[in-house]
N, C-alpha and C positions, 0 to 999 in steps of 0.2 A: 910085491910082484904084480904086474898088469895082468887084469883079466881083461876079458870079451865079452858083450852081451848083444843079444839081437833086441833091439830096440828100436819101435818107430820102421820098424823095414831095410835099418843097416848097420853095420859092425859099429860099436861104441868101445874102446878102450878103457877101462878103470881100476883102480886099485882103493883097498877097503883095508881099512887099519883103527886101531882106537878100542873104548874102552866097550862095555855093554851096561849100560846104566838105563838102558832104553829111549836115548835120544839118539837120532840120525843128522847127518848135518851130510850134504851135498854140495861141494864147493866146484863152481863156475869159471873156467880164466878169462881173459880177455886177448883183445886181437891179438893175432900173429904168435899165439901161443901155446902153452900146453898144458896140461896137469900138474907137472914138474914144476911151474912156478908159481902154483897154490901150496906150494911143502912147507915154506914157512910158517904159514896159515895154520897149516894141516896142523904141524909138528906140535905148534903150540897148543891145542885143541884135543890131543890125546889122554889127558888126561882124566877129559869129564865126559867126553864121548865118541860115538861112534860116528868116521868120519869118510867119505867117500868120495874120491876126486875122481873127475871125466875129464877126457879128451874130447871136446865138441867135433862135432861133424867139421872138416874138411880142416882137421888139426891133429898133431898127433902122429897115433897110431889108430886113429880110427877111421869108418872110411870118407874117400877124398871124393869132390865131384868137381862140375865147373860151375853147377848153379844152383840155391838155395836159398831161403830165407830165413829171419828172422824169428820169423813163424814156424819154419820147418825144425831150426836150433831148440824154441822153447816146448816143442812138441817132443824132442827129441831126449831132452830133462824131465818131461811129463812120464813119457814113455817108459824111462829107464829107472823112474821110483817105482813105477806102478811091478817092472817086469821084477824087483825087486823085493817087493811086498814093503816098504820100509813103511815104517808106521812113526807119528810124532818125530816128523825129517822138519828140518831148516833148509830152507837154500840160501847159499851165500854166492854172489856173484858179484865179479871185479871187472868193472867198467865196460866192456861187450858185455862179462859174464851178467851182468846187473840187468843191463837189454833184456839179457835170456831169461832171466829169473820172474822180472816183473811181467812179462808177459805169459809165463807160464804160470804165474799166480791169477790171472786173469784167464787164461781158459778151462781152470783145473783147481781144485781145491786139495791136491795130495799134499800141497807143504803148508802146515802150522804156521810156520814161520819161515818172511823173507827177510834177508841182510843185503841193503842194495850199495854198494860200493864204488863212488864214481860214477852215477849215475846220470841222466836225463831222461825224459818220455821221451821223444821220436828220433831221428836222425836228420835233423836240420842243424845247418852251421857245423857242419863236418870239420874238427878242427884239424886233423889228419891233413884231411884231402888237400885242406888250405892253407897248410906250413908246405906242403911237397908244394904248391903251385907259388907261393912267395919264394919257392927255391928253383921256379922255372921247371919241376919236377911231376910227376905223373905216378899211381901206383905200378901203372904200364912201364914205365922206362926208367925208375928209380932202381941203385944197385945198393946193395946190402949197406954195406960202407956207409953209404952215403943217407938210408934211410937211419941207420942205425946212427949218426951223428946227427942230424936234425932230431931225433926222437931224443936225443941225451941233453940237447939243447933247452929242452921245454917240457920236462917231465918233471921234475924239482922244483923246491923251494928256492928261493935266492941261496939262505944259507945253509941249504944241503950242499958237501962235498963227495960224494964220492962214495956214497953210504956202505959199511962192511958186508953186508948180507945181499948186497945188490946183484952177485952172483946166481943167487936162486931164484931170478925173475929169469932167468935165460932159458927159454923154450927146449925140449928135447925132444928128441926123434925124428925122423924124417924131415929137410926142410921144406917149408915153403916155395911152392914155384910161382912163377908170375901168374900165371892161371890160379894157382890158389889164392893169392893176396886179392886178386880182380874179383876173386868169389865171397870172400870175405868184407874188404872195404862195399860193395854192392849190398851185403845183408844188415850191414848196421851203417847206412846213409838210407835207403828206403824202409822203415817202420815209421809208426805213428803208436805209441802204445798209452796216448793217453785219451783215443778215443773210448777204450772200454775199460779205463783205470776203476771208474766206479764196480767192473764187478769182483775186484780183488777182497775175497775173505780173510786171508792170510794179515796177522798181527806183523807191520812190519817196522821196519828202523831203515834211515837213508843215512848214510857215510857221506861229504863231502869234505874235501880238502880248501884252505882257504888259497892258495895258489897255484890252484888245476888249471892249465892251458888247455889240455884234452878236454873234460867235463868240465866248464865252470862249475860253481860251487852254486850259482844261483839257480842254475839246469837242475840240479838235487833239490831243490828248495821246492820245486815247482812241484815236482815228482810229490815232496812231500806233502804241500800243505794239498794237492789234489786226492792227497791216499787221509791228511789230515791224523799223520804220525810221528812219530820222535825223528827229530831229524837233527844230527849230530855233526858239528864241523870243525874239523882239526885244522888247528892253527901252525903256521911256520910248518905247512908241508903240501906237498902238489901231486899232480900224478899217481906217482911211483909211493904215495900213503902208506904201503903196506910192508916198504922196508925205512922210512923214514919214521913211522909212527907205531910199529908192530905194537911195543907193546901195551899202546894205549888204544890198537885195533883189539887186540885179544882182549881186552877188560871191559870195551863197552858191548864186543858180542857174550860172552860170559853171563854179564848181567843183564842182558835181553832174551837170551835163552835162559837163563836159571837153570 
């Protein structure tokens, strides 16, 4: 069931499920998405702890604006552990979510542990922006349809087909409007999060896929060897990692959280 919480100074959507062992895990989505398609994630993760998905700001059912940061997002993760008292949290974040993670490991030491998934430091080489403009396309003037077929185009491995579980990456509740995707693609092309990577305490792990179009796999690499941590890369899968590779995501976070 979604709760509410006042976090950071606006509405946060979340739901809380899992076991009590005394670990918290905090799972991130990425663009144009929503809580709902961290559930696989989630679902698998029930059994060893306690697990808690958000709706990032201007996603969801949480609240919407037309301008924000990426700064405002991992202040906004900051905010909602702290409002939460959660003690011995992970954060796991999937590809924006990873944006949001790593830089709220850097201004805040509430998470133990980060799980960066899909990752890079800053927002240069926007691969998004630059599949919509090879398509003669704009975030401004792309229609659903059409973003949603260039995104199927280049989220995959060669030989993924059509993966079964590929249903539970599809975002829920309220859509996205043009104003919101413009608010969105704006917060994760303008960061820089590897000017203050050195002040990350947090023990972390970077996920990269070996045939990401979105995150190259070397963008993780970078990430990593600057944090100078386990840095993990799946083979014969892209993008969409999390339904191509599930259950070899849930064994390598498992064994990094213990």
């Amino acid at each position: 069931m979604t709760k509410f919480i006042k976090a950071n100074g606006i509405k946060l959507a979340y739901d809380e499920s899992g076991g009590e062992d005394g670990k918290n895990i905090v799972l991130i989505h990425g663009l144009s998405s929503s809580k709902e398609t961290m559930y696989l994630m989630r679902d698998s993760l029930l059994d060893k702890y306690k697990v808690y998905t958000i709706d990032c700001r201007g996603h969801g059912e949480s609240d919407r604006m037309a301008n924000y940061t990426l700064e405002d997002l991992a202040k906004d993760v900051v905010s909602f552990t702290e409002e939460l008292q959660l003690e011995n949290a992970t954060a796991i974040g999937y590809s924006m979510g990873s944006f949001i993670a790593l830089r709220a490991g850097e201004i805040s030491d509430v998470f133990d542990k980060l799980i960066l998934i899909g990752t890079k430091g800053d927002g240069s080489s926007p691969a998004i922006t630059n599949l919509l403009k090879e398509n003669g396309l704009s975030v401004e003037n792309v229609s659903k349809e059409e973003y949603g077929r260039i995104m199927r185009e280049n989220i995959f491995a060669p030989t993924t087909k059509n993966p079964e579980n590929l249903r539970t990456m599809r975002p829920k509740g309220k859509e996205l409007s043009i104003e919101d995707r413009v608010a969105e693609m704006r917060a994760v092309t303008i960061f820089d999060n590897m000017k203050e990577i050195d002040k990350v305490t947090a023990e972390t792990m970077v996920i990269s896929a070996e045939y990401d179009k979105i995150v190259p796999p070397e963008r993780g690499l970078e990430v990593a060897e600057a944090l100078n941590c386990r840095y993990e890369l799946l083979n014969d899968a892209g993008h969409m990692m999390m339904v191509e590779k599930p259950k070899e995501i849930e064994d390598l976070i498992k064994d990094f959280i213990g």
